[in-house]
C-alpha positions in Angstrom: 0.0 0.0 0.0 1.7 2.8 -0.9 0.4 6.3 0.9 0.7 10.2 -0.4 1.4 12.8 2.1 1.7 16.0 1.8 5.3 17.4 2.0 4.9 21.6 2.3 7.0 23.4 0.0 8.6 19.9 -1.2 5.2 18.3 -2.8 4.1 15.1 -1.9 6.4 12.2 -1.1 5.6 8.9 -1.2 5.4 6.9 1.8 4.8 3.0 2.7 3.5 1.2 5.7 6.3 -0.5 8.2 3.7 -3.3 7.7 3.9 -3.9 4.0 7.3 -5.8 4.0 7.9 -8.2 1.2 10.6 -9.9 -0.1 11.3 -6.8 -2.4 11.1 -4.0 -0.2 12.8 -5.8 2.1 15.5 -6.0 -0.2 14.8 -2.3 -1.6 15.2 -1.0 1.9 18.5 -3.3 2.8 20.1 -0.8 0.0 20.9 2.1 2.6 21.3 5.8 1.9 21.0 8.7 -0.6 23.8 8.2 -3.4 25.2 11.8 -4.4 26.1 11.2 -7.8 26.0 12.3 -11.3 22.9 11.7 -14.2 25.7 9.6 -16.1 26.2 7.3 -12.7 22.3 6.5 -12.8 22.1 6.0 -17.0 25.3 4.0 -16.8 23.8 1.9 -13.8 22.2 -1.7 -13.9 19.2 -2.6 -12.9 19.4 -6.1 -11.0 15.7 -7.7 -10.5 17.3 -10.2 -8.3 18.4 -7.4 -5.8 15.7 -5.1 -6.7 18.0 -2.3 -7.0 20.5 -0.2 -9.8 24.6 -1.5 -9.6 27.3 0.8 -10.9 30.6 -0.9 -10.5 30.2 -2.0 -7.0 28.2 0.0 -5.6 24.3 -0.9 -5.5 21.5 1.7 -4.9 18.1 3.0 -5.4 17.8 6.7 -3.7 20.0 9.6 -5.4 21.0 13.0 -4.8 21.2 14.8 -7.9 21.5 18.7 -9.5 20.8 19.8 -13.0 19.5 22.2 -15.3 15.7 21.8 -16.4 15.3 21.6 -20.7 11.8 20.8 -20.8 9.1 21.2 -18.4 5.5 19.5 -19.2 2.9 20.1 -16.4 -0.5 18.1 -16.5 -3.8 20.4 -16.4 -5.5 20.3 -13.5 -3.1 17.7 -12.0 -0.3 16.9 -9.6 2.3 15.2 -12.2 5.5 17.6 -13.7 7.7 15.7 -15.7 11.0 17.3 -16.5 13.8 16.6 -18.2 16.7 17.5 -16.8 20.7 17.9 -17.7 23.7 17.7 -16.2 26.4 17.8 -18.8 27.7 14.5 -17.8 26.0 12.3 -20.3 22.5 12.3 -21.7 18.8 13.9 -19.9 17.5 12.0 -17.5 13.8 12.6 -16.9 12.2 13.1 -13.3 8.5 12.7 -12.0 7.4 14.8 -9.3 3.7 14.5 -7.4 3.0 17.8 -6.0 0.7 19.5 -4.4 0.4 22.2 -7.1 0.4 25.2 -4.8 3.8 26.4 -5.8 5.4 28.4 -8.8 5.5 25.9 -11.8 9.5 24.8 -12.3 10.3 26.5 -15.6 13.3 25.5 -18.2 16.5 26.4 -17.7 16.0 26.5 -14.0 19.0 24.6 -12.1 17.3 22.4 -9.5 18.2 19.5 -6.6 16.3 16.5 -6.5 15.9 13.8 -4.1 14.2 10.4 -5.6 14.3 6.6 -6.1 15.6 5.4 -9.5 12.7 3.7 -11.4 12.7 2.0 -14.5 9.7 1.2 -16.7 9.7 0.1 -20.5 13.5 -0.6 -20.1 13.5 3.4 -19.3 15.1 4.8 -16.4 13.6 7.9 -14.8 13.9 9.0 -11.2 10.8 9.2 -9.2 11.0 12.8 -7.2 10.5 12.7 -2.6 12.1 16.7 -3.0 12.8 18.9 -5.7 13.8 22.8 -4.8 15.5 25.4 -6.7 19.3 25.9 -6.6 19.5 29.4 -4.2 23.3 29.6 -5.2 26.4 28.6 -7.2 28.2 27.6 -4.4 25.5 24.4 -4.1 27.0 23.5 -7.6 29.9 23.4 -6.7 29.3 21.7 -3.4 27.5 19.0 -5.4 30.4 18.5 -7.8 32.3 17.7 -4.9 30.2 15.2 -3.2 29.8 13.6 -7.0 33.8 13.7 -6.8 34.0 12.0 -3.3 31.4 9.4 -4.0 32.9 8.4 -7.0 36.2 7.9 -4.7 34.4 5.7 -2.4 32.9 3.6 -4.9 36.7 2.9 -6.1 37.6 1.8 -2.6 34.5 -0.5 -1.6 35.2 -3.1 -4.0 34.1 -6.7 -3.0 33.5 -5.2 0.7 29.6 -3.8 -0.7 28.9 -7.8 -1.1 30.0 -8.5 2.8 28.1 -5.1 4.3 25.0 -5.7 1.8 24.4 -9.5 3.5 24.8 -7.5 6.9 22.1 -4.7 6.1 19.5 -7.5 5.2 19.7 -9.3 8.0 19.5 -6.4 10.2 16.6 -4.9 7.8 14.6 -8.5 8.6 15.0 -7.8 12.2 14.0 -4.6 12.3 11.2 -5.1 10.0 9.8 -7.7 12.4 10.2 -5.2 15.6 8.2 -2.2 13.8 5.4 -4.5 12.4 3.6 -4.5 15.7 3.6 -0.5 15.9 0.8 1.5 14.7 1.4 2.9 11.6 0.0 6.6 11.4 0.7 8.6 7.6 2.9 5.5 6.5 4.8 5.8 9.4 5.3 4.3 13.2 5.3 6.6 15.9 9.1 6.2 16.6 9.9 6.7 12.6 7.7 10.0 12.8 9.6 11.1 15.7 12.9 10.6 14.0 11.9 12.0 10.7 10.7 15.1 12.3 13.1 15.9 14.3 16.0 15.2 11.5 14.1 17.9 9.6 15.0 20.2 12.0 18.4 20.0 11.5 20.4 23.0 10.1 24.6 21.4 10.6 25.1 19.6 7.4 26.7 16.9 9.4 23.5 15.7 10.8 22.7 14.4 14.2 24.4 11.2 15.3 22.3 7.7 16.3 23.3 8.9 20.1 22.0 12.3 19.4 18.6 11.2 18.7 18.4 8.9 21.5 18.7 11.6 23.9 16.2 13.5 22.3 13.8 10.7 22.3 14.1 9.2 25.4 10.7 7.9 25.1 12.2 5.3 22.5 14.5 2.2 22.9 18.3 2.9 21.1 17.5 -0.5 18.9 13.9 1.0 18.2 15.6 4.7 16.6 18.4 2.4 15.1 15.3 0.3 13.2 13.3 3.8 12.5 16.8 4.6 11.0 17.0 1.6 8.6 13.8 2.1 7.1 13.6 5.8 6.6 17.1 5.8 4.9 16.0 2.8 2.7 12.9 5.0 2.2 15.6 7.3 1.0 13.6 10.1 3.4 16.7 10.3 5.3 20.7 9.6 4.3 23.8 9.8 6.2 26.4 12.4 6.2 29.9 12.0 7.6 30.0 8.3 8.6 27.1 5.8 8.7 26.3 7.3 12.7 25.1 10.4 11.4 21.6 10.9 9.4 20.2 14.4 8.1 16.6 14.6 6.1 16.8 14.4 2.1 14.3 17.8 2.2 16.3 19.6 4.2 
């Protein structure tokens, strides 16, 4: 069951139920993170049914953080649903879908944007589906971006045949996690404790985040292994990623 909720200025972002764990969100949501990468990274990428999930090299992913400049812009009448097509000189357009909750100024060509979405792929097309998408407010998050793209593509080089080994470790602890948040009420798409978490990691202005310790002492009323399992999911979800190390988490709309 797949929920819509309203997102403010960000749109609508689509949510599921803790309860609706099969074998393929379970394996969706093993695939941690918010990959900061370039359009050429997600056309290059496989897509591997039997991991439900894109593969470039050796790293394996499904949520990306991505910047580029609008070239077309088609709006439905009356309706939620922008497509855009958008560029970032690396290699090809790359088109994104956005629900929204069409309140806002219309995106318009030749606007440089960031978006936050899951890589889809339908028809043998690949096309990202949008959780956030706001206007760059400066050059500086170009070239921040560029960067991150930089240090990613780093990282990939020096995972190597490590992703296999921490990839078996993530579904395990996904499966456990899965089983403890099952019981919760769910409430928008979300348990209590993975509201809590979300909403207060949207508060957060450092870009390193808040650590896993942080957030416990901020919600005492939650168990450490109950934040730690709010933590999976959401960053599976790809409504949350981490920053500095994989003990620190900031919101993808921030």
């Amino acid at each position: 069951m797949a929920l819509w909720e309203q997102g403010g200025s960000s749109g609508f972002q689509q949510r599921k139920a803790a309860g609706d764990n099969d074998a393929g969100n379970a394996q969706r949501a093993s695939v941690k993170g918010v990959l900061t990468c370039t359009l050429a990274t997600i056309l290059n990428a496989k897509h591997s049914e039997a991991d439900n999930c894109f593969v470039y090299k050796h790293l394996k992913f499904n949520t990306v953080m991505l910047m580029g400049l609008i070239r077309e812009a088609n709006h439905e009448v009356n309706g939620s649903l922008a497509t855009y097509e958008i560029d970032d000189h690396s290699g090809g357009l790359l088109e994104i879908k956005w629900w929204h909750d069409d309140s806002g100024e219309p995106l318009k060509p030749l606007t440089y944007v960031k978006v936050v979405g899951q890589v889809k792929i339908f028809s043998n097309k690949v096309h990202v589906v949008a959780h956030h998408i706001s206007k760059m407010q400066s050059l500086n998050e170009l070239i921040a971006h560029s960067i991150e793209c930089i240090h990613a593509s780093m990282n990939i080089r020096k995972q190597g045949e490590l992703t296999g080994t921490n990839m078996g470790t993530n579904n395990n602890n996904h499966h456990t996690g899965s089983g403890g948040m099952h019981s919760q009420q769910v409430s928008n798409g979300f348990t209590p404790v993975q509201n809590a978490v979300l909403n207060l990691l949207k508060t957060v202005t450092s870009m390193t985040g808040y650590s896993v310790t942080e957030i416990c002492k901020q919600l005492k009323q939650f168990s450490e292994n109950q934040v730690k399992q709010a933590l999976e999911f959401l960053s599976g979800e790809g409504h949350i990623y981490s920053t500095t190390d994989d003990d620190h988490f900031r919101a993808a709309s921030n």
